[in-house]
VOBA-1610 file (N, C-alpha, C; in pm, whole numbers, padded with zeros to 5 digits, always signed):
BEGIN
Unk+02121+02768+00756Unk+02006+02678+00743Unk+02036+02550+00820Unk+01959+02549+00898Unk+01945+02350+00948Unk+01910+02260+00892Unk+01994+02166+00867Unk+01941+02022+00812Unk+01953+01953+00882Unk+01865+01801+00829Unk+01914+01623+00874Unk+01927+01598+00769Unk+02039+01498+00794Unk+02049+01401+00660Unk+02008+01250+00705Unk+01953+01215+00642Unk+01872+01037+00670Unk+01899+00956+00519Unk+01834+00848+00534Unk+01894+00754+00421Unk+01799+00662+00444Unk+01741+00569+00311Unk+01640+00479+00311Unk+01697+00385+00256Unk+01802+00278+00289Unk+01887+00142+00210Unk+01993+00235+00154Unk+02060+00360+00204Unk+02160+00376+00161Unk+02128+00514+00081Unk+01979+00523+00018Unk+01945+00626-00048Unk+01962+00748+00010Unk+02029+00837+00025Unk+02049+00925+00092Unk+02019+01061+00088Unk+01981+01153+00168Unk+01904+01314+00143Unk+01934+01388+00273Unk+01869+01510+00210Unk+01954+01613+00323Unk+01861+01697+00345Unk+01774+01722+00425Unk+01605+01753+00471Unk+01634+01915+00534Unk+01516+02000+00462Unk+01532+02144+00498Unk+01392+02177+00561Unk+01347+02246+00642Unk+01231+02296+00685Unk+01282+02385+00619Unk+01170+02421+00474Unk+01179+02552+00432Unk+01044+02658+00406Unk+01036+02709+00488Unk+00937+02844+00487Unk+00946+02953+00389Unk+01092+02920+00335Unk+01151+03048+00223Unk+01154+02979+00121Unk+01021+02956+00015Unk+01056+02915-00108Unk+01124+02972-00204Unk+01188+03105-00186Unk+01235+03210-00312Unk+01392+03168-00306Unk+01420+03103-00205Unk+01583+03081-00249Unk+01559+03008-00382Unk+01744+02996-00413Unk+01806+02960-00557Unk+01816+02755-00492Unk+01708+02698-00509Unk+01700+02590-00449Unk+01813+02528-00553Unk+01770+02519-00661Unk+01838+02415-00772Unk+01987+02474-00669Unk+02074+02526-00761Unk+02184+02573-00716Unk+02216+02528-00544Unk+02133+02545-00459Unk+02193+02495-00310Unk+02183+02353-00313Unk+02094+02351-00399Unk+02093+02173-00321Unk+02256+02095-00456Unk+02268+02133-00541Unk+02369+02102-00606Unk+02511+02131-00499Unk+02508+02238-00460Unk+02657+02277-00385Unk+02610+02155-00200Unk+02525+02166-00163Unk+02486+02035-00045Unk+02551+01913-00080Unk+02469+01857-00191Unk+02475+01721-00232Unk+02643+01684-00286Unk+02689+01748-00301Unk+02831+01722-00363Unk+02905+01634-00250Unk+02940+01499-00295Unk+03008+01431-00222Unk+03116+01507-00125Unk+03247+01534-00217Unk+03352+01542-00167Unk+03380+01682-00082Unk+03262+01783-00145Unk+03267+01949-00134Unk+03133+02009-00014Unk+03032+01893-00035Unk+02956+01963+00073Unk+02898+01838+00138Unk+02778+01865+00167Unk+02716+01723+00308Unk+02701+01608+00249Unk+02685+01576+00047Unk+02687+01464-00011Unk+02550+01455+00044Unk+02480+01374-00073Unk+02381+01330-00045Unk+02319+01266-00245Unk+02200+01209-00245Unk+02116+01212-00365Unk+02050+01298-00396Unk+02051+01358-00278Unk+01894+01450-00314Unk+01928+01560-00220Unk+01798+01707-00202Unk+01781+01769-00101Unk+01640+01800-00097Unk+01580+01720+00022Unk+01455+01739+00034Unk+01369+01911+00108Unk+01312+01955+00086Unk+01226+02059+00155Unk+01074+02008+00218Unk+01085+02050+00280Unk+00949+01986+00387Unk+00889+02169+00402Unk+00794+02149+00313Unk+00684+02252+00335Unk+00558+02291+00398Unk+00459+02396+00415Unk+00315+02360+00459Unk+00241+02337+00317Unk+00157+02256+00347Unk+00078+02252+00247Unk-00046+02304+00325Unk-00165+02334+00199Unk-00281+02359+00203Unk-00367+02277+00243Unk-00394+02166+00139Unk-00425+02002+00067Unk-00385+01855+00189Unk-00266+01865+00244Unk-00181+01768+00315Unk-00145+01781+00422Unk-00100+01702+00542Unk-00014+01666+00644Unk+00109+01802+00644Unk+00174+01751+00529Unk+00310+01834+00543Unk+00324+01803+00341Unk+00412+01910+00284Unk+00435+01935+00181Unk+00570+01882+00105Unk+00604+01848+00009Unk+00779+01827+00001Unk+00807+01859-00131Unk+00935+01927-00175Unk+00961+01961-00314Unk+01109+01882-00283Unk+01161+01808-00410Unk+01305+01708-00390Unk+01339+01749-00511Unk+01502+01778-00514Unk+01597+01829-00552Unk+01689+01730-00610Unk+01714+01658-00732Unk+01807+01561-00756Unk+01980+01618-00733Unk+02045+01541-00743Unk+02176+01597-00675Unk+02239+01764-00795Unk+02182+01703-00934Unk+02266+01843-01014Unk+02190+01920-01023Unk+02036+01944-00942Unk+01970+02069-00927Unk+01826+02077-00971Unk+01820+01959-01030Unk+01664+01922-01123Unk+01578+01848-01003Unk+01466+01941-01066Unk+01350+01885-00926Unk+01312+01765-01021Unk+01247+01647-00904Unk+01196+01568-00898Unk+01038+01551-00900Unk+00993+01472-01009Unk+00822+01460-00915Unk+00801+01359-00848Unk+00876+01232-00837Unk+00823+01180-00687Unk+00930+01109-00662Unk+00959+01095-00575Unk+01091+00950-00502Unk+01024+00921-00356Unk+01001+00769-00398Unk+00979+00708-00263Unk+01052+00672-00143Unk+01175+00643-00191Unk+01277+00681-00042Unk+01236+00830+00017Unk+01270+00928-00028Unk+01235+01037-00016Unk+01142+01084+00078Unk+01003+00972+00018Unk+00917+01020+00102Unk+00898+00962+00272Unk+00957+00865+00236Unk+00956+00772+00374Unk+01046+00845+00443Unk+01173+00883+00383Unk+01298+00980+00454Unk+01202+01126+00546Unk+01138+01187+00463Unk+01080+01328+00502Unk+00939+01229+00637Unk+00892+01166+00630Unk+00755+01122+00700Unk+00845+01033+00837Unk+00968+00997+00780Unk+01099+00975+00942Unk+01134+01041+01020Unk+01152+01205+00954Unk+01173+01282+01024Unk+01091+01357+01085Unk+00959+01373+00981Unk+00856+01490+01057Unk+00797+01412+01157Unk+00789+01251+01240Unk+00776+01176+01348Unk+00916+01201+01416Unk+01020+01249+01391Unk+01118+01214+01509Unk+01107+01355+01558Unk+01062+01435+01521Unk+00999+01590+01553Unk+00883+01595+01615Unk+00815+01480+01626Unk+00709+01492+01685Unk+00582+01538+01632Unk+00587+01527+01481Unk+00476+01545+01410Unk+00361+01479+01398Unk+00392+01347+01368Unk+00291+01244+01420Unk+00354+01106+01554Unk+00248+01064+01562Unk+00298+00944+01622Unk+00425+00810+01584Unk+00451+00716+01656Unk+00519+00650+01599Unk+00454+00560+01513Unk+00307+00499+01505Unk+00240+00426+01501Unk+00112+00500+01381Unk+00125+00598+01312Unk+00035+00682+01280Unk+00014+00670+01126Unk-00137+00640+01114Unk-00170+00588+00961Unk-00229+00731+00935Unk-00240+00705+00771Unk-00320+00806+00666Unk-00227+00961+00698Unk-00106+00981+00721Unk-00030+01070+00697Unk-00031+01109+00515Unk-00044+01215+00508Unk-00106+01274+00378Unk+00050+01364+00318Unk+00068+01310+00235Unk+00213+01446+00169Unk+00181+01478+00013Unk+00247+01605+00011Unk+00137+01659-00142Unk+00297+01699-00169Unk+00301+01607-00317Unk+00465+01622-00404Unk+00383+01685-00485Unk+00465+01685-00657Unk+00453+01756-00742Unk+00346+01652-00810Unk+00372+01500-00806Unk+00294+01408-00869Unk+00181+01397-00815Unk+00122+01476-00665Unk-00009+01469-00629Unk+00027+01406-00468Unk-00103+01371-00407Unk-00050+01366-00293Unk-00057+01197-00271Unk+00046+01198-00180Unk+00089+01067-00157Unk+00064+01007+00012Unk+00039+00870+00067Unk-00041+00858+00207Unk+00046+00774+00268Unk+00121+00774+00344Unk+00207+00694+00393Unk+00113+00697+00535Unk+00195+00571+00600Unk+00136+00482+00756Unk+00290+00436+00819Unk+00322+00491+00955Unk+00474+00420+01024Unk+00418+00304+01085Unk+00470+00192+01102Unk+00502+00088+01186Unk+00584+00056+01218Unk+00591-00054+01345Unk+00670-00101+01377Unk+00736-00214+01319Unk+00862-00237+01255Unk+00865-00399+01195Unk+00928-00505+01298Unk+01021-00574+01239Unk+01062-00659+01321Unk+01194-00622+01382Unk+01186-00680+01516Unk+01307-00624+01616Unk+01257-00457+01631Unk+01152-00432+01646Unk+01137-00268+01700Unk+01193-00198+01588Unk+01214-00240+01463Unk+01251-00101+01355Unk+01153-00087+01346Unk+01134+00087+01301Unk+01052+00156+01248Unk+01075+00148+01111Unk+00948+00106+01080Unk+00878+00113+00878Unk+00787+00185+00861Unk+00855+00233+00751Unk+00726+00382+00661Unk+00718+00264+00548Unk+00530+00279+00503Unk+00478+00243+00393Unk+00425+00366+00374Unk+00431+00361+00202Unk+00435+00461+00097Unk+00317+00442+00017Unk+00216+00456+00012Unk+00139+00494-00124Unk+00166+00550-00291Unk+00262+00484-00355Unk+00315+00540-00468Unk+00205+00601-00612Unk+00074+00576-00566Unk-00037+00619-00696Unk+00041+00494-00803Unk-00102+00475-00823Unk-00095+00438-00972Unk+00009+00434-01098Unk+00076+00271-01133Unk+00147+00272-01275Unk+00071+00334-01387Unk+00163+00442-01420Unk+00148+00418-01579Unk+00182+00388-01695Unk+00154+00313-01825Unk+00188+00263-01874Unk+00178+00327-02030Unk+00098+00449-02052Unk+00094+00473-02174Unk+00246+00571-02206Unk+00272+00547-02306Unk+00398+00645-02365Unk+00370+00821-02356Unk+00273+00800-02401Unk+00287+00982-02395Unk+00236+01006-02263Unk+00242+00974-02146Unk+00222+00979-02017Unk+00345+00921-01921Unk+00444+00870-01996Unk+00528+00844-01913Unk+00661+00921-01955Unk+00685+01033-02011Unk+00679+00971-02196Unk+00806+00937-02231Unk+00740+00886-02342Unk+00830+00811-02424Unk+00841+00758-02558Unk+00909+00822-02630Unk+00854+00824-02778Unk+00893+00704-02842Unk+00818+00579-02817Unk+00827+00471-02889Unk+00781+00499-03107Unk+00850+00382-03150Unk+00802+00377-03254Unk+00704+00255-03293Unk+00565+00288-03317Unk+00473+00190-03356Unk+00581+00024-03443Unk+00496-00055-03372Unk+00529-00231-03422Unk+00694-00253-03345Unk+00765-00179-03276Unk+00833-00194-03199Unk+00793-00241-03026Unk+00797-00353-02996Unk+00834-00433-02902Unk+00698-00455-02920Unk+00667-00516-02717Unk+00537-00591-02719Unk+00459-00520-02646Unk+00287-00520-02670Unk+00205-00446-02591Unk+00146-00554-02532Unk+00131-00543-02346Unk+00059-00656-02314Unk-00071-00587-02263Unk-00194-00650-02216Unk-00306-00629-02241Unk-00372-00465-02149Unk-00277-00476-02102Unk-00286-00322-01968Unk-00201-00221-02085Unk-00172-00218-02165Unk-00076-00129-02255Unk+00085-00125-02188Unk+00087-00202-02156Unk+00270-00219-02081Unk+00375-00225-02227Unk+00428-00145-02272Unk+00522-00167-02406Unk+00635-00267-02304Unk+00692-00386-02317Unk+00748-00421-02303Unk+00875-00525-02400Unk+00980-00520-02379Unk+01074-00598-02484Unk+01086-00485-02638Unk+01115-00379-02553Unk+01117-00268-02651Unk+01269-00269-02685Unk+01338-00235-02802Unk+01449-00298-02862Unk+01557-00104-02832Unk+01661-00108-02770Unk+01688+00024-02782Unk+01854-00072-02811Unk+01937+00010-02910Unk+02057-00025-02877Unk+02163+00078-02790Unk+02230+00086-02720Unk+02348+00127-02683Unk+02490+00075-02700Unk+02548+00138-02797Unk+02688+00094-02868Unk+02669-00054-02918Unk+02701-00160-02886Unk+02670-00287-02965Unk+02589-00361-02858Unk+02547-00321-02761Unk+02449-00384-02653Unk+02316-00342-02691Unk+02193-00443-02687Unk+02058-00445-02762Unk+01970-00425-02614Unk+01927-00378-02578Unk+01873-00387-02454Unk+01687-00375-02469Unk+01606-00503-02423Unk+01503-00474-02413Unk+01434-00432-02317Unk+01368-00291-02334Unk+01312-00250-02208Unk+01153-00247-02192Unk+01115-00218-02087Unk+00967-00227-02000Unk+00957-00057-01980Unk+00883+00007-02027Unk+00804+00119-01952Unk+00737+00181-01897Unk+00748+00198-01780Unk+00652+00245-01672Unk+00708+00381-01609Unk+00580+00473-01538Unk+00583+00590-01497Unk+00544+00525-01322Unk+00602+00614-01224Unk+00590+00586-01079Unk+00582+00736-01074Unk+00547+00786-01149Unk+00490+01024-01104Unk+00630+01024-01193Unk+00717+00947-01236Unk+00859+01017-01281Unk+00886+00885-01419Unk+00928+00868-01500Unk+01012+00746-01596Unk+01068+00662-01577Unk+01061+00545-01638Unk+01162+00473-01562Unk+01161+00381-01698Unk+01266+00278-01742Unk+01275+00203-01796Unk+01369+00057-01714Unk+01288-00019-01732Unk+01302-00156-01699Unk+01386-00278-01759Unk+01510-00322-01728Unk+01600-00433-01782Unk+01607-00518-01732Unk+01528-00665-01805Unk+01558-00789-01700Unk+01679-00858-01779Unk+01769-00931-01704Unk+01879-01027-01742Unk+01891-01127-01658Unk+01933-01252-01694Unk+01964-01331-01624Unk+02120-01334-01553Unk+02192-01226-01580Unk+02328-01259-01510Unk+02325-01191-01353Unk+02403-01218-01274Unk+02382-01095-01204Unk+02408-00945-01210Unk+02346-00876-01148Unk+02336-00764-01169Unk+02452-00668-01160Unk+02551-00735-01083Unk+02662-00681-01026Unk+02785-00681-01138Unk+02742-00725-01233Unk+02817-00805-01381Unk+02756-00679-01480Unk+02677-00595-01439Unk+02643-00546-01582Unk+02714-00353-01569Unk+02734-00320-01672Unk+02834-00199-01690Unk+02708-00044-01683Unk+02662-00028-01554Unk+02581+00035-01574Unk+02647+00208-01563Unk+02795+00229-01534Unk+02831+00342-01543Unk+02871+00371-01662Unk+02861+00300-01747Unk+02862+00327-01894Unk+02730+00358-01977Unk+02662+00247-01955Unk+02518+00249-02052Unk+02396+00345-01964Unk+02399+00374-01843Unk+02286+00411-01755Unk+02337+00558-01814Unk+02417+00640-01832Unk+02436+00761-01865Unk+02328+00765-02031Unk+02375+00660-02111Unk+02346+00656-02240Unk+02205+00615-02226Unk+02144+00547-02179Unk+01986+00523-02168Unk+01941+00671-02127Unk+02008+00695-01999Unk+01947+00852-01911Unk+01917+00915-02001Unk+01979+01012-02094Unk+02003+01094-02209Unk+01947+01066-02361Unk+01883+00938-02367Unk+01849+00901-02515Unk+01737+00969-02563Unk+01775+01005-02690Unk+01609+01075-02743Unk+01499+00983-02705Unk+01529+00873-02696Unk+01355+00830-02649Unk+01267+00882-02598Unk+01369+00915-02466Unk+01334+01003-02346Unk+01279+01089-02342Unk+01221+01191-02403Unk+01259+01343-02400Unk+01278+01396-02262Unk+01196+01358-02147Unk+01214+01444-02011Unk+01362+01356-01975Unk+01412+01269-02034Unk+01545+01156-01946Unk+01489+01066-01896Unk+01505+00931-01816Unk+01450+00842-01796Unk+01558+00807-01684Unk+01470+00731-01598Unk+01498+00650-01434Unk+01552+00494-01503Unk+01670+00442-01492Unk+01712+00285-01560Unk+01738+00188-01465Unk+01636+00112-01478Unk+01702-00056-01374Unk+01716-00157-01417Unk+01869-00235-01415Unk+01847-00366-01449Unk+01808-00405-01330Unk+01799-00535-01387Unk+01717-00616-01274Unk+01770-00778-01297Unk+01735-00872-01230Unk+01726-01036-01220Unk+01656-01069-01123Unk+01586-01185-01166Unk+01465-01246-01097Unk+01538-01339-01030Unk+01529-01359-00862Unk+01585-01483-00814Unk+01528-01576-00808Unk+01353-01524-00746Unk+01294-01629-00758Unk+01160-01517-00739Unk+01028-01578-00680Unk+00882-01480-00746Unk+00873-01399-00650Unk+00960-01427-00539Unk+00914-01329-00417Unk+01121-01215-00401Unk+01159-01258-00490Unk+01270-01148-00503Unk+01371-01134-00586Unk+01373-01019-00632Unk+01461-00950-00710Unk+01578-00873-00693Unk+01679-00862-00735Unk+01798-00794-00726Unk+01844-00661-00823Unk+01856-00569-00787Unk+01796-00452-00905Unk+01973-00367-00869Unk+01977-00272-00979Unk+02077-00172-00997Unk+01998-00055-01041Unk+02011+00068-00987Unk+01968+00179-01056Unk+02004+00287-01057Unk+02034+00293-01208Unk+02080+00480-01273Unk+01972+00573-01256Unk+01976+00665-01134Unk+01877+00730-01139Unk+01921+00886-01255Unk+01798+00901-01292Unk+01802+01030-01366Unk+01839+01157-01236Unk+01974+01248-01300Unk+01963+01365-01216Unk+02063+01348-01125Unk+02119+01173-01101Unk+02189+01177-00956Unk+02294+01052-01014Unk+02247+00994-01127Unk+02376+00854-01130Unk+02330+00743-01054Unk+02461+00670-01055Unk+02391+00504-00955Unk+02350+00587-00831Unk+02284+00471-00733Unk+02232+00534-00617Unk+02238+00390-00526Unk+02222+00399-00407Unk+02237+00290-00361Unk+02081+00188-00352Unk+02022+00263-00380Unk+01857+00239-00395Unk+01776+00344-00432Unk+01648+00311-00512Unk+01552+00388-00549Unk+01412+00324-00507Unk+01328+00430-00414Unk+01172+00381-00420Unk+01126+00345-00548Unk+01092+00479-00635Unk+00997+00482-00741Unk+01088+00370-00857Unk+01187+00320-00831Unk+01266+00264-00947Unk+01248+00086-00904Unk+01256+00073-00716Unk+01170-00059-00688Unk+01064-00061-00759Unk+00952+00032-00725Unk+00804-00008-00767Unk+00803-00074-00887Unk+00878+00018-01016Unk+00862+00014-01152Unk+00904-00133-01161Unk+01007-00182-01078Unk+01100-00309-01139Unk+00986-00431-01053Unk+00922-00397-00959Unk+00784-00489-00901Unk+00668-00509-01011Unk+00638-00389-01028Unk+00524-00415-01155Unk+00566-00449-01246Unk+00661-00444-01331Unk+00669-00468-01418Unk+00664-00666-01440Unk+00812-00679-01366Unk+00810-00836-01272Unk+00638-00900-01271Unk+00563-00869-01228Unk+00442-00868-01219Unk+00355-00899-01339Unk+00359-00819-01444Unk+00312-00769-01565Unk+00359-00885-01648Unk+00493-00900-01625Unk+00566-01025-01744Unk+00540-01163-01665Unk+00521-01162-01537Unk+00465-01305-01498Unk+00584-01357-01409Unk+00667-01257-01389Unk+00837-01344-01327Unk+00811-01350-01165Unk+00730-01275-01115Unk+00695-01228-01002Unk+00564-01220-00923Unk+00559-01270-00794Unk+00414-01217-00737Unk+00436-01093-00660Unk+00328-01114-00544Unk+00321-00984-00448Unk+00277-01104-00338Unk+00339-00979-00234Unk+00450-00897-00249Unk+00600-00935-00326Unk+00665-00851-00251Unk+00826-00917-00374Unk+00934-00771-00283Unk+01024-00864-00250Unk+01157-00784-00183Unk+01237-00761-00298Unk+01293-00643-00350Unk+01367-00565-00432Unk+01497-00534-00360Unk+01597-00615-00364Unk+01737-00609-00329Unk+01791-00530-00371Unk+01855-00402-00334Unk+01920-00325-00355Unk+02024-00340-00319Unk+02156-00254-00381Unk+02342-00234-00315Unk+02299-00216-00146Unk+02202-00079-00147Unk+02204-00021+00027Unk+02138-00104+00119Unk+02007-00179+00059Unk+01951-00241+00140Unk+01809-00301+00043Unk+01750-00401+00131Unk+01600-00436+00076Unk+01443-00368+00100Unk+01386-00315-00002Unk+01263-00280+00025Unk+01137-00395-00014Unk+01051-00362+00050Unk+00889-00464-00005Unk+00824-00391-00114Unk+00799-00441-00184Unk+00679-00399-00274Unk+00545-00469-00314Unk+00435-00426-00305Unk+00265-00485-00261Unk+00206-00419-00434Unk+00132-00451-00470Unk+00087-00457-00628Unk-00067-00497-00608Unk-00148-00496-00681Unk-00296-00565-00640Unk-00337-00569-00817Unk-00220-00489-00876Unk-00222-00519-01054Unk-00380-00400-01098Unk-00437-00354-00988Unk-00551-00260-00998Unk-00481-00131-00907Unk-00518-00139-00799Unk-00457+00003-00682Unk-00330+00042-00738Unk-00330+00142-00626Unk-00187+00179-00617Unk-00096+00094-00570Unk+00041+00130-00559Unk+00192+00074-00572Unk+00207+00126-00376Unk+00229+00008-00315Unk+00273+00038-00162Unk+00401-00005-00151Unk+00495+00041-00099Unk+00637+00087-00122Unk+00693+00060+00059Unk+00753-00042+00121Unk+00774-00052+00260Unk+00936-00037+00264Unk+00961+00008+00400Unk+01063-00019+00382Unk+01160+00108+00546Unk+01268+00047+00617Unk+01317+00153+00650Unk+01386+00322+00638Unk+01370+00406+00752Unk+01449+00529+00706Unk+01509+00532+00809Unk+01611+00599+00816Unk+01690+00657+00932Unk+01747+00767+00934Unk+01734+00899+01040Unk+01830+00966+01075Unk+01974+00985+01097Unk+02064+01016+01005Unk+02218+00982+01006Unk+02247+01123+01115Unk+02230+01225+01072Unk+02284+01348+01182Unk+02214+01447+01087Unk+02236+01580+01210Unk+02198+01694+01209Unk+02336+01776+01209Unk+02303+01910+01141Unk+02379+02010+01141Unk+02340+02181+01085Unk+02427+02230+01041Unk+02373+02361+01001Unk+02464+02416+00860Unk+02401+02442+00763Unk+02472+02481+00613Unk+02434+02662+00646Unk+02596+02706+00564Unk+02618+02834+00556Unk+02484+02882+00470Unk+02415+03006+00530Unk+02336+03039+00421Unk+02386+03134+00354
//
C-alpha cells in the first residue's frame, strides 16, 4: 500500500487512497501508527469516493478506533488531495463527507506564500445526551445556550471543573490559570479519557487564557494520548473561551506543534485555519 504522511502543528497522519474498504483497517492502522515499530503517526487517514462530496475520509485513531471528525485531519487529507492535483491551490467550497456529515474546507494562501486550509467544523454542541455525557442534574452551571460548564469531576485529590462541548466527537474543557506546561496531563488525561461520565470516552484540554485573542491549550486526545495538537479539541477550547466571556473571535490556540485560528459567530459553524504539510511518501507491506 502507498502512503503520505503529513502533519498539521505537529498533528500527525499517515494518508491511504483506499478503494478496498474490506481490509482489517482498525488493526493496520494500529501496527502503521506505532511510533517505534511502524511509520508512527496519530492517526491513519483513508481518502475515499464519495457519492454526496469532493472526496470521502474515514480516520483511524492510533489504537484502532475510528474517529468521527478531526480537524487537522481534514486539512491534512484536503493538503494532499491538492498536491495530487485534485483541486487548485486557491480552491473554495471543497466538500468532504466524514462520519459526522460533510464538512467544506477552502485553501489559501497565507503569509510568506504558506498554504492554509480552512475547515468548516459544523456546529457546537452543547446538550449532554448529544455529546454525551452523563451529567448529574444541579451539578455545575448551565449558561443560556445550554453550555454545562464548571462541572465538578474529581480525579484522585484534583477537583477539576469542566466545559462540555461536542465538535462531531467529545471533548471536555479545563481552564487554569497556571501554565499549561505545569499541569500532569499524562496522569489525569488517561483518567478523564476513561471516566464513566463519558460513556463513548472523551477528547480533554486544559487550557489558559493569555489574553482574548489567545490561548495556550494541552490535549489528551481520546484513542491516541497527548498529541501535539488537535483541530476539533482547538474549536471546543475557542467556543467554549467564547461562551465564558475569556475570549473573542477570532482567537489563536497555541499548541506544543504549532498555532491554529479559530472564527466563532456564537450562531454558524466553527472555521478551523491553519497549516498542513507533506512530510514524505512511501510504501507499507500489505
Amino acid at each position: 500500500m502507498y502512503f503520505t504522511k503529513l502533519h498539521s502543528a505537529g498533528n500527525d497522519f499517515v494518508l491511504i487512497e483506499a478503494a478496498d474498504a474490506e481490509k482489517e483497517w482498525p488493526q493496520i492502522a494500529r501496527a502503521i501508527c506505532r511510533r517505534h515499530f511502524g511509520i508512527g503517526a496519530d492517526g491513519l487517514i483513508l481518502m475515499v469516493p464519495s457519492r454526496i462530496a469532493d472526496i470521502g475520509m474515514h480516520i483511524f485513531n492510533a489504537d484502532g478506533s475510528e474517529a468521527e471528525a478531526c480537524g487537522n485531519g481534514i486539512r491534512c487529507l484536503v493538503r494532499y488531495a491538492a498536491s495530487r492535483g485534485f483541486f487548485d491551490n486557491e480552491a473554495e467550497d471543497i466538500t468532504i463527507e466524514t462520519i459526522a456529515g460533510v464538512r467544506k474546507a477552502k485553501l489559501f494562501t497565507g503569509i510568506g506564500n504558506e498554504t492554509k486550509i480552512q475547515v468548516g467544523m459544523g456546529k457546537p454542541e452543547f446538550y449532554a445526551a448529544k455529546i454525551p455525557v452523563a451529567v448529574v442534574p444541579g451539578r455545575g452551571k448551565l449558561l443560556d445556550i445550554k453550555l454545562i460548564t464548571e462541572y465538578p469531576l474529581m480525579i484522585d485529590d484534583r477537583e477539576l471543573l469542566l466545559s462540555f462541548i461536542a465538535m462531531g466527537n467529545p471533548h471536555a474543557v479545563y481552564f487554569q490559570q497556571q501554565p499549561v506546561a505545569e499541569f500532569s496531563l499524562s496522569v489525569v488525561g488517561p483518567a478523564v479519557e476513561r471516566h464513566e461520565l463519558f460513556p463513548s470516552g472523551v477528547n480533554f484540554e486544559v487550557a489558559r487564557v493569555i489574553n482574548r485573542n489567545l490561548i495556550e491549550v494541552r490535549v489528551w486526545e481520546r484513542g491516541v494520548g497527548e498529541t501535539l495538537a488537535c483541530g476539533s479539541g482547538a474549536c471546543a477550547v475557542a467556543v467554549a473561551g467564547q461562551m465564558l466571556d475569556y475570549t473573542d473571535s477570532p482567537v489563536a490556540i497555541k499548541l506544543p506543534g504549532g498555532t491554529l485560528e479559530v472564527e466563532w459567530d456564537r450562531a454558524g459553524e466553527v472555521l478551523l485555519s491553519g497549516p498542513a504539510e507533506v512530510v514524505f511518501s512511501g510504501e507499507w507491506p500489505d
